[in-house]
C-alpha positions as protocol buffer text, in pm:
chain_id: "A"
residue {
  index: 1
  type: UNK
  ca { x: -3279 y: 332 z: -3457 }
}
residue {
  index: 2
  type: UNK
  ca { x: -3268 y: 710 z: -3387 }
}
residue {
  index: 3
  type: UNK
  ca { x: -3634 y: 735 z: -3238 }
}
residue {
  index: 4
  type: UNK
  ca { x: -3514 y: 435 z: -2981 }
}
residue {
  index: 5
  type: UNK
  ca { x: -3205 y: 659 z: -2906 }
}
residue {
  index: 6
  type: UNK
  ca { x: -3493 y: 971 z: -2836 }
}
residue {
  index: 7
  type: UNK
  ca { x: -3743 y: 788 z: -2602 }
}
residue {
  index: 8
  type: UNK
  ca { x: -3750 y: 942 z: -2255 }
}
residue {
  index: 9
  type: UNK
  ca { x: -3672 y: 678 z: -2030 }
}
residue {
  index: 10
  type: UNK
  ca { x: -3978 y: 501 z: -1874 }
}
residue {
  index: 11
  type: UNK
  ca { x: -4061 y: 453 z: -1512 }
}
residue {
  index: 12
  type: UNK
  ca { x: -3864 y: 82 z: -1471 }
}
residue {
  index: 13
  type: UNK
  ca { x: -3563 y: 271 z: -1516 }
}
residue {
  index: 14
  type: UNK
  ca { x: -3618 y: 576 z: -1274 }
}
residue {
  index: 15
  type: UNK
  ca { x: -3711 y: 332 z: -1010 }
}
residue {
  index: 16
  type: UNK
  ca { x: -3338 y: 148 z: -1103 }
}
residue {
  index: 17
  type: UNK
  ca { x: -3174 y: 470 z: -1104 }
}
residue {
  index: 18
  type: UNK
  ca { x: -3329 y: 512 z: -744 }
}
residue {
  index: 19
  type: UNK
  ca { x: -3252 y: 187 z: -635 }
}
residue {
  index: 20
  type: UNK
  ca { x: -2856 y: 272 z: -719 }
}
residue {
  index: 21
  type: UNK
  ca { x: -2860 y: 565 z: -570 }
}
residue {
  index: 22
  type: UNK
  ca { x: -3018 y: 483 z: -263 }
}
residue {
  index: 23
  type: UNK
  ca { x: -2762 y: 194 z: -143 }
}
residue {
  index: 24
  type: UNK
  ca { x: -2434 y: 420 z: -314 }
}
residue {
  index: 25
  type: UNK
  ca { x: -2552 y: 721 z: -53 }
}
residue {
  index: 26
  type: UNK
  ca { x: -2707 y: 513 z: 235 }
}
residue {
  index: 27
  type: UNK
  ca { x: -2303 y: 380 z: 344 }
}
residue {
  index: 28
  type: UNK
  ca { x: -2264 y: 745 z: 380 }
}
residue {
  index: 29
  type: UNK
  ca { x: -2546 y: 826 z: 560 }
}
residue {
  index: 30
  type: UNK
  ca { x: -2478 y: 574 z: 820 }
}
residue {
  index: 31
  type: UNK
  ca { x: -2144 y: 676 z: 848 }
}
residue {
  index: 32
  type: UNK
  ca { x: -2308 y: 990 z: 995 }
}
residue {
  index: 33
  type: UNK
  ca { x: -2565 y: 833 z: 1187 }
}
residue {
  index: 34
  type: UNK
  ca { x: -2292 y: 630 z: 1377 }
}
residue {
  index: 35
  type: UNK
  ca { x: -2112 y: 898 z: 1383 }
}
residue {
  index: 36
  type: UNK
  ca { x: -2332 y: 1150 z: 1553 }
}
residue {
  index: 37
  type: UNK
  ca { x: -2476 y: 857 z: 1837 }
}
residue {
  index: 38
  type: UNK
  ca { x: -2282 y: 761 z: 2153 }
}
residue {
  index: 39
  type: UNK
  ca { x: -2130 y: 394 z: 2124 }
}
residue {
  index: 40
  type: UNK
  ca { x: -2371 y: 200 z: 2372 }
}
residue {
  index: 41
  type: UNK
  ca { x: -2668 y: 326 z: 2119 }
}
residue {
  index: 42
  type: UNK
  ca { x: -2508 y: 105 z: 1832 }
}
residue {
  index: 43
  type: UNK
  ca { x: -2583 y: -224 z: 1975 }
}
residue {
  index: 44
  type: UNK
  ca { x: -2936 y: -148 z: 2036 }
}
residue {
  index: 45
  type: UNK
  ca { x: -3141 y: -319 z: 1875 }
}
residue {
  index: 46
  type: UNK
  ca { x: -3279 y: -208 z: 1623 }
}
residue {
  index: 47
  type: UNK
  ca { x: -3036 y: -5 z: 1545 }
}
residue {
  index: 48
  type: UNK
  ca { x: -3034 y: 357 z: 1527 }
}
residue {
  index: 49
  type: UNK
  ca { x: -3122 y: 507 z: 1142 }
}
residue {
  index: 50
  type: UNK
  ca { x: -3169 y: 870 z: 1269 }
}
residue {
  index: 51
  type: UNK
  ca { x: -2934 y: 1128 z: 1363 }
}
residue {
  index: 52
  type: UNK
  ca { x: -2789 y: 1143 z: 1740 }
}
residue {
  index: 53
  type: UNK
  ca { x: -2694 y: 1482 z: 1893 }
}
residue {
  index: 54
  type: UNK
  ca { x: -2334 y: 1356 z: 1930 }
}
residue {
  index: 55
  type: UNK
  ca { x: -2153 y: 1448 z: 1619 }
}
residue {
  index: 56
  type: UNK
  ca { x: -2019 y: 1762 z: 1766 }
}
residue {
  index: 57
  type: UNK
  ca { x: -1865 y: 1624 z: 2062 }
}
residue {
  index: 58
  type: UNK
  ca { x: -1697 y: 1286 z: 1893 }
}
residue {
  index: 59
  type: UNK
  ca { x: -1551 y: 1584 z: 1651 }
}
residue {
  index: 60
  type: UNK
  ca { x: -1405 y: 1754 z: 1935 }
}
residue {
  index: 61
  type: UNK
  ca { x: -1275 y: 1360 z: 2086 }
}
residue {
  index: 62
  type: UNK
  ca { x: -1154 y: 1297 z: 1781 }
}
residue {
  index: 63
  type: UNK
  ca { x: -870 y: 1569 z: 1750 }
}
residue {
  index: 64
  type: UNK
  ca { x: -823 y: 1584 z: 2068 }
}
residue {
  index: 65
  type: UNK
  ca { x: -709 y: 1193 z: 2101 }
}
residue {
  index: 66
  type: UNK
  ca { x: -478 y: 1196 z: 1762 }
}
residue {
  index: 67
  type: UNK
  ca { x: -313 y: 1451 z: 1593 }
}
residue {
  index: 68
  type: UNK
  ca { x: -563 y: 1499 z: 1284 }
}
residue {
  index: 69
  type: UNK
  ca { x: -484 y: 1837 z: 1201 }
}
residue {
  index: 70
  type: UNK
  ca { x: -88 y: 1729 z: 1135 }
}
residue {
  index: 71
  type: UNK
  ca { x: -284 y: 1381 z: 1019 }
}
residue {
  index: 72
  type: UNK
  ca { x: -465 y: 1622 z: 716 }
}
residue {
  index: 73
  type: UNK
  ca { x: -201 y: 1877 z: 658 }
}
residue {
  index: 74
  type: UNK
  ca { x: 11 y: 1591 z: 580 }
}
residue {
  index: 75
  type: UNK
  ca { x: -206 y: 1414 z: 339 }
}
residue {
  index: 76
  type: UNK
  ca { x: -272 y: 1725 z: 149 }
}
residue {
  index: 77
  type: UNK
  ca { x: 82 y: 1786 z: 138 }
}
residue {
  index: 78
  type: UNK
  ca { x: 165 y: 1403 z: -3 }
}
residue {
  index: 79
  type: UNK
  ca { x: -138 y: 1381 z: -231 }
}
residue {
  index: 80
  type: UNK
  ca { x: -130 y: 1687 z: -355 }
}
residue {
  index: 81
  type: UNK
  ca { x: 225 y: 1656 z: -457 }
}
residue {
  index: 82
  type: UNK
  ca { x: 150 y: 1340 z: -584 }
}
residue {
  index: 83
  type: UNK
  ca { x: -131 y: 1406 z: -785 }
}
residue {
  index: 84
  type: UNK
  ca { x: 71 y: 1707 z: -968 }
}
residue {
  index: 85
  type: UNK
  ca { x: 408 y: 1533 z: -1013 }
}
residue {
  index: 86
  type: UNK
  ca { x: 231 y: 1187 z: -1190 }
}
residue {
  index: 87
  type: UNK
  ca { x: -9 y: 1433 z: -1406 }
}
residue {
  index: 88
  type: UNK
  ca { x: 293 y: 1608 z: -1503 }
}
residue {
  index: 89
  type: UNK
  ca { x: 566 y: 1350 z: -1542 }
}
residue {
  index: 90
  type: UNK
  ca { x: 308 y: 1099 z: -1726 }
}
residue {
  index: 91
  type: UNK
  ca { x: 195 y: 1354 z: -1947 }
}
residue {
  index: 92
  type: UNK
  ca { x: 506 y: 1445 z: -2091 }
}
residue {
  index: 93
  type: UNK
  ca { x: 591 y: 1060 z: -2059 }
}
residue {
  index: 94
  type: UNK
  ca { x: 253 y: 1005 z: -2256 }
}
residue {
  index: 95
  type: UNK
  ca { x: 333 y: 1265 z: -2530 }
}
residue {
  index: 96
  type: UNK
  ca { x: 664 y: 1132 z: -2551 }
}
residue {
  index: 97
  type: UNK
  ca { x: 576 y: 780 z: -2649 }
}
residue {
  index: 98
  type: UNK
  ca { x: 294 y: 839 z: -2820 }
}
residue {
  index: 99
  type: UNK
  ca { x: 370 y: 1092 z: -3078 }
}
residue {
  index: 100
  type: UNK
  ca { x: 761 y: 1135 z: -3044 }
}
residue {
  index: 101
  type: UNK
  ca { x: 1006 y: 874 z: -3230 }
}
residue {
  index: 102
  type: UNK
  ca { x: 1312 y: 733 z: -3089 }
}
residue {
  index: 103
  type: UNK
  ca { x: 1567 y: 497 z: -3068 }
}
residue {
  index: 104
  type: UNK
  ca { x: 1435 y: 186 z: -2825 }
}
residue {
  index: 105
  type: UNK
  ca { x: 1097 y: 376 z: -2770 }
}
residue {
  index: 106
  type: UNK
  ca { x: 896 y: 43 z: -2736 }
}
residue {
  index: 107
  type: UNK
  ca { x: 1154 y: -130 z: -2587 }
}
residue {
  index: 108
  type: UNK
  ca { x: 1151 y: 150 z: -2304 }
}
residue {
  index: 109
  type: UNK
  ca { x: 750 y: 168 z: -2317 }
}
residue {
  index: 110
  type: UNK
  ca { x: 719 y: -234 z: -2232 }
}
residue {
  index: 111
  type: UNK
  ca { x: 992 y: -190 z: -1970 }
}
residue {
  index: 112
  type: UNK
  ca { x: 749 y: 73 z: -1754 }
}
residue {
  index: 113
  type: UNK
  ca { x: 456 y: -162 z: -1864 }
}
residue {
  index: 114
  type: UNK
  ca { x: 645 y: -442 z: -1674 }
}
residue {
  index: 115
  type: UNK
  ca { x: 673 y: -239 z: -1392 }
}
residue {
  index: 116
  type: UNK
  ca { x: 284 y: -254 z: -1326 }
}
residue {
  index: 117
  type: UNK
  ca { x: 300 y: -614 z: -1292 }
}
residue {
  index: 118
  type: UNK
  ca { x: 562 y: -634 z: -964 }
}
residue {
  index: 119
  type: UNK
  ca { x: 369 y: -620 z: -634 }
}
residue {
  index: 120
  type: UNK
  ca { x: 368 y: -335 z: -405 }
}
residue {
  index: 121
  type: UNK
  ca { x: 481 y: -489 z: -117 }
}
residue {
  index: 122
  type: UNK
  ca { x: 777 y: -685 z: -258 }
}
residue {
  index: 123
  type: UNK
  ca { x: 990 y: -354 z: -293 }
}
residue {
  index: 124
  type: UNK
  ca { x: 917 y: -227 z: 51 }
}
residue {
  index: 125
  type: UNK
  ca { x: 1221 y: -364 z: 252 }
}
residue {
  index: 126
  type: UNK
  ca { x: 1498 y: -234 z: -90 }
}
residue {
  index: 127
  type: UNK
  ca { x: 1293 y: 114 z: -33 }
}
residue {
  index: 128
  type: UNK
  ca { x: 1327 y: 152 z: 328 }
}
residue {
  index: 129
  type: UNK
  ca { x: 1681 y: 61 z: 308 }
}
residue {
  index: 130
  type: UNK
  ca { x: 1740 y: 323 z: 43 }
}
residue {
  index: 131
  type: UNK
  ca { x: 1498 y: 556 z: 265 }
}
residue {
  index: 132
  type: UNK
  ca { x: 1712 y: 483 z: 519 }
}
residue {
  index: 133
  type: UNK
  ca { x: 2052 y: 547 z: 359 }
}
residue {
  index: 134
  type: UNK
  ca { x: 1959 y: 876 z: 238 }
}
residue {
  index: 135
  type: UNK
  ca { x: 1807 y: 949 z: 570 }
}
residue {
  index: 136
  type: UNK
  ca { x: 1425 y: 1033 z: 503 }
}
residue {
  index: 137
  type: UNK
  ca { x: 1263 y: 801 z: 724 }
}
residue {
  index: 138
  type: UNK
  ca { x: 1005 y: 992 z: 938 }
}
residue {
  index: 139
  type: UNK
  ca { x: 974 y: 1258 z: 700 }
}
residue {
  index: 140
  type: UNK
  ca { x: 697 y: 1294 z: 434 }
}
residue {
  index: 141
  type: UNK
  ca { x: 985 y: 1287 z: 131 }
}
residue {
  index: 142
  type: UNK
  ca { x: 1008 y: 929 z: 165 }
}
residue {
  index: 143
  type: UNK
  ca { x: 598 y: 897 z: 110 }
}
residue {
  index: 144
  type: UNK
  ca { x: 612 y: 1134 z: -188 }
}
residue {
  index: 145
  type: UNK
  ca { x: 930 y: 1068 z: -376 }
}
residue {
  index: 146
  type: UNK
  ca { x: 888 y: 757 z: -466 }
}
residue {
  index: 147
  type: UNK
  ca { x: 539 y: 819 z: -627 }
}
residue {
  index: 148
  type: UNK
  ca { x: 619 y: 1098 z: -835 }
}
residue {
  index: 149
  type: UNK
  ca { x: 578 y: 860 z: -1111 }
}
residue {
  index: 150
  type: UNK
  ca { x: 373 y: 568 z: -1211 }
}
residue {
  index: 151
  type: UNK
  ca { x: 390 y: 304 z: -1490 }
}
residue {
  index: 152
  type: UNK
  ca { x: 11 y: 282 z: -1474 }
}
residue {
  index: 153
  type: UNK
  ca { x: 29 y: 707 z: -1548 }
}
residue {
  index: 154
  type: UNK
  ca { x: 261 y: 639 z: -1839 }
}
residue {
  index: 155
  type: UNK
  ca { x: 87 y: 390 z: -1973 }
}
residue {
  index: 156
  type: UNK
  ca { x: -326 y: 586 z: -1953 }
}
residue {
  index: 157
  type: UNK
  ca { x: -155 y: 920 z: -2081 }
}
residue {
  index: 158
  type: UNK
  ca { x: 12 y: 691 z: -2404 }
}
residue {
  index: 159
  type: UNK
  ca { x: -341 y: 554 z: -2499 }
}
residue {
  index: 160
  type: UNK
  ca { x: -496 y: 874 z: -2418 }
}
residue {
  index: 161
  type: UNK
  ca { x: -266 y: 1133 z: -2644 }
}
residue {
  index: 162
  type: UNK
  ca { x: -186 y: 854 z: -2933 }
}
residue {
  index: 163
  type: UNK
  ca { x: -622 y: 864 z: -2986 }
}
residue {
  index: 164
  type: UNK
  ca { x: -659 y: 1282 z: -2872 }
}
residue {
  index: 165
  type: UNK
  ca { x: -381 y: 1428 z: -3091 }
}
residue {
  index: 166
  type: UNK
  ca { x: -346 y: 1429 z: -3432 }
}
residue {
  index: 167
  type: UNK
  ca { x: -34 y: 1389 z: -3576 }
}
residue {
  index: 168
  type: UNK
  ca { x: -57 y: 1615 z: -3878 }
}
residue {
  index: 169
  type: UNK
  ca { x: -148 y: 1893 z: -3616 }
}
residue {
  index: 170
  type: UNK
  ca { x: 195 y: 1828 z: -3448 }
}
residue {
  index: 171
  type: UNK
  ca { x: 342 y: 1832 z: -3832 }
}
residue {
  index: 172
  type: UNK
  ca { x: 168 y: 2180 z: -3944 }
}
residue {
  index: 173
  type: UNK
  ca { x: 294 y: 2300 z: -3611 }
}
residue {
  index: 174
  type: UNK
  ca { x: 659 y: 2228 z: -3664 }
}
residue {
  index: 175
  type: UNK
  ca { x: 633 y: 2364 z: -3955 }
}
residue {
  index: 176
  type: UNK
  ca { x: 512 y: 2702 z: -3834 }
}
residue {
  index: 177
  type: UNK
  ca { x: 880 y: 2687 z: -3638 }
}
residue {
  index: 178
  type: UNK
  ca { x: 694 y: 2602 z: -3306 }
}
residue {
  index: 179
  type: UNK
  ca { x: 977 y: 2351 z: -3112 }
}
residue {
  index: 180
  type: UNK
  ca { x: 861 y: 2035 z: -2912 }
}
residue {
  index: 181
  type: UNK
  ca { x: 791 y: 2241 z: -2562 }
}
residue {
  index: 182
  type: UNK
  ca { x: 570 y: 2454 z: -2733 }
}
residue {
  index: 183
  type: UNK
  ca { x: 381 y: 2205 z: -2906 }
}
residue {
  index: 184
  type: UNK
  ca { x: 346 y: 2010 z: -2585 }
}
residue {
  index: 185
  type: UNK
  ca { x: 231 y: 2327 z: -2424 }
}
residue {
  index: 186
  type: UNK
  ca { x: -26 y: 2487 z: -2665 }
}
residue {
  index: 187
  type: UNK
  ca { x: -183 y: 2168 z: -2825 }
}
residue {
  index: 188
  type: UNK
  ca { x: -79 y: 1823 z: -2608 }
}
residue {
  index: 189
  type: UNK
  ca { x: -160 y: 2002 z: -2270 }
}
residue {
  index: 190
  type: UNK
  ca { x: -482 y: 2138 z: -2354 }
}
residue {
  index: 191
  type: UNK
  ca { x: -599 y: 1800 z: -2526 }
}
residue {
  index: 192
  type: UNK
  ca { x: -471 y: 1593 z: -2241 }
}
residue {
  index: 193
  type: UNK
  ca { x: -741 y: 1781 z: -1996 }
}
residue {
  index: 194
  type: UNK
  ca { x: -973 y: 1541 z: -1963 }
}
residue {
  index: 195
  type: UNK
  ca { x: -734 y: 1282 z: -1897 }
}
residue {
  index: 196
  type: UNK
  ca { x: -553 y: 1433 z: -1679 }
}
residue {
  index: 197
  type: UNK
  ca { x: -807 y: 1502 z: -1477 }
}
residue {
  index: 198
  type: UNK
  ca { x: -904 y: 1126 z: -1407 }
}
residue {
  index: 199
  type: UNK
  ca { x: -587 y: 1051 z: -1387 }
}
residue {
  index: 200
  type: UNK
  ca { x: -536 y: 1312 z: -1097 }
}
residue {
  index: 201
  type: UNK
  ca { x: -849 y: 1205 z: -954 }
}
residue {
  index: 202
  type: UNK
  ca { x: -744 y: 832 z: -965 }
}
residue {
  index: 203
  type: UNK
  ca { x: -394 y: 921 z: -826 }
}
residue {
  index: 204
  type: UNK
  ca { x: -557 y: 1148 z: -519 }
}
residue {
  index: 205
  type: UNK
  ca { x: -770 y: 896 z: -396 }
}
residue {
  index: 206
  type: UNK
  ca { x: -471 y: 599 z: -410 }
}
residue {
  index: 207
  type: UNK
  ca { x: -229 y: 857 z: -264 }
}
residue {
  index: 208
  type: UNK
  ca { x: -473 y: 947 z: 40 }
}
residue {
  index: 209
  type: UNK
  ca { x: -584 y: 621 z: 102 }
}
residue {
  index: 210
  type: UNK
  ca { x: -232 y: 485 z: 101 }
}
residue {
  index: 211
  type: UNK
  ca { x: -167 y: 338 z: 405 }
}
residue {
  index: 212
  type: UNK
  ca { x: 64 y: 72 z: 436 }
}
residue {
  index: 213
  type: UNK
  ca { x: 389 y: 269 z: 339 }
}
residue {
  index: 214
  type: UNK
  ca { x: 318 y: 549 z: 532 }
}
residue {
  index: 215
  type: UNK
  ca { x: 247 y: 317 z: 806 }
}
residue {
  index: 216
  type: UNK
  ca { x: 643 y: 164 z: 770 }
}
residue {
  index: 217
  type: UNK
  ca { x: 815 y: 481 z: 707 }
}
residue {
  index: 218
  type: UNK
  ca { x: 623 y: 797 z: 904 }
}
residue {
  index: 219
  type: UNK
  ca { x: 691 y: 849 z: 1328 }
}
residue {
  index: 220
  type: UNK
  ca { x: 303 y: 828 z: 1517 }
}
residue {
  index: 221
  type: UNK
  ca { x: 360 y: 1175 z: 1579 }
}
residue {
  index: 222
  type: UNK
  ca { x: 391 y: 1301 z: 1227 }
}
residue {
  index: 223
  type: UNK
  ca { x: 108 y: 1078 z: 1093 }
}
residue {
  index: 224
  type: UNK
  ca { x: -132 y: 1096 z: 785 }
}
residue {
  index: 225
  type: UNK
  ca { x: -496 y: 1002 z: 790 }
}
residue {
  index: 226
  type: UNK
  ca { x: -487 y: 624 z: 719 }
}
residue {
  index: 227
  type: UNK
  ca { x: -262 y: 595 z: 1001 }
}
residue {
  index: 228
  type: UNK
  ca { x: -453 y: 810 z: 1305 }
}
residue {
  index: 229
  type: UNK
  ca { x: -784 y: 647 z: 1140 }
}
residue {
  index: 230
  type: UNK
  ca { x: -568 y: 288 z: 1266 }
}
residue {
  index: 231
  type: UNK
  ca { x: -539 y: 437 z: 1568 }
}
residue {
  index: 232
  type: UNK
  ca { x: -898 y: 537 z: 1634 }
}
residue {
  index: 233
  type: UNK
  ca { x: -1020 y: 201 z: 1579 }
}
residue {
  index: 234
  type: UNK
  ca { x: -748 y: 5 z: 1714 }
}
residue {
  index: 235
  type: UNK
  ca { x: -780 y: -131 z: 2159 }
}
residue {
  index: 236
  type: UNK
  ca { x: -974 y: -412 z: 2305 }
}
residue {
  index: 237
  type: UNK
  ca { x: -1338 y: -243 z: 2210 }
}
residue {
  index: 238
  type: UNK
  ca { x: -1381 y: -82 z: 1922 }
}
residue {
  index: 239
  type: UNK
  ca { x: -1560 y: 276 z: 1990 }
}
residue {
  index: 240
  type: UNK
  ca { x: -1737 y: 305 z: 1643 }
}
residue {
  index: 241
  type: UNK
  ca { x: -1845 y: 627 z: 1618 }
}
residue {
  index: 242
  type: UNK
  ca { x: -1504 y: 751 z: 1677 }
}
residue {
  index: 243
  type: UNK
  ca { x: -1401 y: 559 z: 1427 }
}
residue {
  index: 244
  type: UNK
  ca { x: -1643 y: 629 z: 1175 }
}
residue {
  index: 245
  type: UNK
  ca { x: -1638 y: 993 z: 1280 }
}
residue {
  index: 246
  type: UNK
  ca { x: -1263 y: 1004 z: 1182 }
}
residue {
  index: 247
  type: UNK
  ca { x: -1364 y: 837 z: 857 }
}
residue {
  index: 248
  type: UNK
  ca { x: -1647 y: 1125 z: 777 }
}
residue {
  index: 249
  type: UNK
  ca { x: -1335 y: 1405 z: 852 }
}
residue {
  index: 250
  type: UNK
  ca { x: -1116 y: 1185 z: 617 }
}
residue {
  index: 251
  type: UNK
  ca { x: -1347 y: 1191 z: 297 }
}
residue {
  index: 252
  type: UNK
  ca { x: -1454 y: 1553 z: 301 }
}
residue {
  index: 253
  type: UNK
  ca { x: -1131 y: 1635 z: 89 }
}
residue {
  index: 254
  type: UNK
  ca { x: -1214 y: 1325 z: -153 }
}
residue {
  index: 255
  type: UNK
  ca { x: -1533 y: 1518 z: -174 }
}
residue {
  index: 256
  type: UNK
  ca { x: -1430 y: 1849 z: -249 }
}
residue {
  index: 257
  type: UNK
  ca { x: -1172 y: 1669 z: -496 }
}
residue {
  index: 258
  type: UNK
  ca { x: -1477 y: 1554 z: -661 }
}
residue {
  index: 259
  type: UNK
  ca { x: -1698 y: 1846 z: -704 }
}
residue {
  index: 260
  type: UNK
  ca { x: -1401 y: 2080 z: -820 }
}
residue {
  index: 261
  type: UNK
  ca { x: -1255 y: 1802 z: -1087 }
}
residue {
  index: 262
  type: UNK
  ca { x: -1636 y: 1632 z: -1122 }
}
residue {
  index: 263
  type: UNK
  ca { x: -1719 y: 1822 z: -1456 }
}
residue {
  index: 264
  type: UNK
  ca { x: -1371 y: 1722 z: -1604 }
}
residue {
  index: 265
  type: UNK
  ca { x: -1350 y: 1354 z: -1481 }
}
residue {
  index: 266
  type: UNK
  ca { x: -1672 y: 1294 z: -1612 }
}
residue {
  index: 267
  type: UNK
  ca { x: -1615 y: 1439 z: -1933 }
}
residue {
  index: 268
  type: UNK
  ca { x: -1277 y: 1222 z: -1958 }
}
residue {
  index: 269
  type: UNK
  ca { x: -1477 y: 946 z: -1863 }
}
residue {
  index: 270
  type: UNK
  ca { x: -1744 y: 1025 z: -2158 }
}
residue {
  index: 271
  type: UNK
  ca { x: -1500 y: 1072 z: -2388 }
}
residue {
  index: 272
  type: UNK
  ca { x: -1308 y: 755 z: -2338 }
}
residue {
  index: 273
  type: UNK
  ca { x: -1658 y: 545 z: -2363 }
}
residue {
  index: 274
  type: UNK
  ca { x: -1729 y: 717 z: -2677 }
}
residue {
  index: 275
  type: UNK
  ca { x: -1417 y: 630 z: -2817 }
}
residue {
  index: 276
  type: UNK
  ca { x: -1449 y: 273 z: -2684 }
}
């Protein structure tokens, strides 16, 4: 069983492994191709598979028609915070449940279970009144506030810590005098990395593709990317490599997201499989 577990893998499955990631990268690469040609080219046939000389200049039409710069700085600003307040919030939450005991704990726990099961859209109207009433419409408070918190982060950082931390370390440390902070800082935090990590990663990319909400509750001229990227497409022809050249400018920060967390997420990811 062990020398199955040690044979190099044979041809068959580098020519898979090629296959996969030829069509993951080639939506990509014609991203950029479309992006870089002028629109007539695109309904050439065949169509174009090489690189244009326009990339430069749909770059420059692009912020010039929309306001991407205030489009990006706001969806940093809104994903970031997101990202930071769920990791947080559903870490502690996590810890909490998982290793903590209390009065109505499970009780509590299926409640923000339940909460994963209500559709998005059917508490937009009570939020935009609240939004409203509070007045934060038009401002980015109303896009982050009520994300700060999921049940779905609650729920991944329960499983997670209930598997990652032993309670008899938690014991030996309360008996060394350390309180429930400290123990959450020095031992839950540092075993949580890994999971936190996807979980930041999952919450980033649902926070900066978010675009309904934003849609509802943001003014056109203080936008975030989903929205101008609506805009770029949107008129009675469709100029596609402004469109896909927006899209390009809108998944570099994904892809820095994903090199700077890549080592952690798929070490999370590893781990969970493993433990699977």
């Amino acid at each position: 069983m062990r020398r199955a577990f040690r044979r190099r893998p044979g041809k068959f499955t580098y020519l898979v492994l090629t296959a996969i990631a030829f069509f993951s990268f080639f939506p990509l690469y014609w991203s950029v191709v479309v992006a870089s040609q002028d629109n007539s080219a695109l309904g050439k046939m065949p169509p174009p598979v090489l690189l244009g000389g326009n990339l430069w200049f749909n770059l420059k039409r692009a912020f010039t028609m929309v306001p991407f710069e205030k489009a990006l700085i706001n969806s940093f600003l809104v994903a970031g915070s997101i990202t930071l307040s769920v990791v947080l919030f559903s870490t502690l939450a996590g810890f909490a449940f998982a290793k903590l005991r209390f009065r109505g704990r499970n009780i509590l726990l299926l409640s923000i279970i339940a909460t994963m099961m209500v559709p998005t859209t059917l508490g937009i109207i009570p939020l935009y009144m609240l939004m409203a009433k509070i007045q934060w419409t038009g401002t980015i408070y109303a896009v982050i506030v009520p994300a700060m918190v999921n049940g779905f982060g609650v729920f991944f950082m329960t499983q997670y810590l209930s598997e990652a931390v032993p309670t008899e370390l938690l014991e030996a440390g309360r008996v060394d005098g350390c309180s429930t902070i400290r123990l959450f800082w020095h031992v839950v935090l540092p075993a949580a990395r890994p999971a936190a990590a996807v979980l930041g990663m999952l919450t980033f990319l649902t926070a900066w593709n978010d675009f309904f909400w934003p849609l509802v509750v943001l003014t056109p001229e203080d936008p975030t990317v989903q929205v101008v990227l609506s805009t770029l497409s949107a008129g009675r022809i469709t100029d596609y490599s402004l469109a896909l050249t927006g899209a390009l400018i809108a998944i570099l920060p994904l892809l820095v997201v994903f090199v700077v967390l890549g080592k952690q997420i798929i070490g999370g990811i590893m781990q969970g499989a493993v433990k699977g």
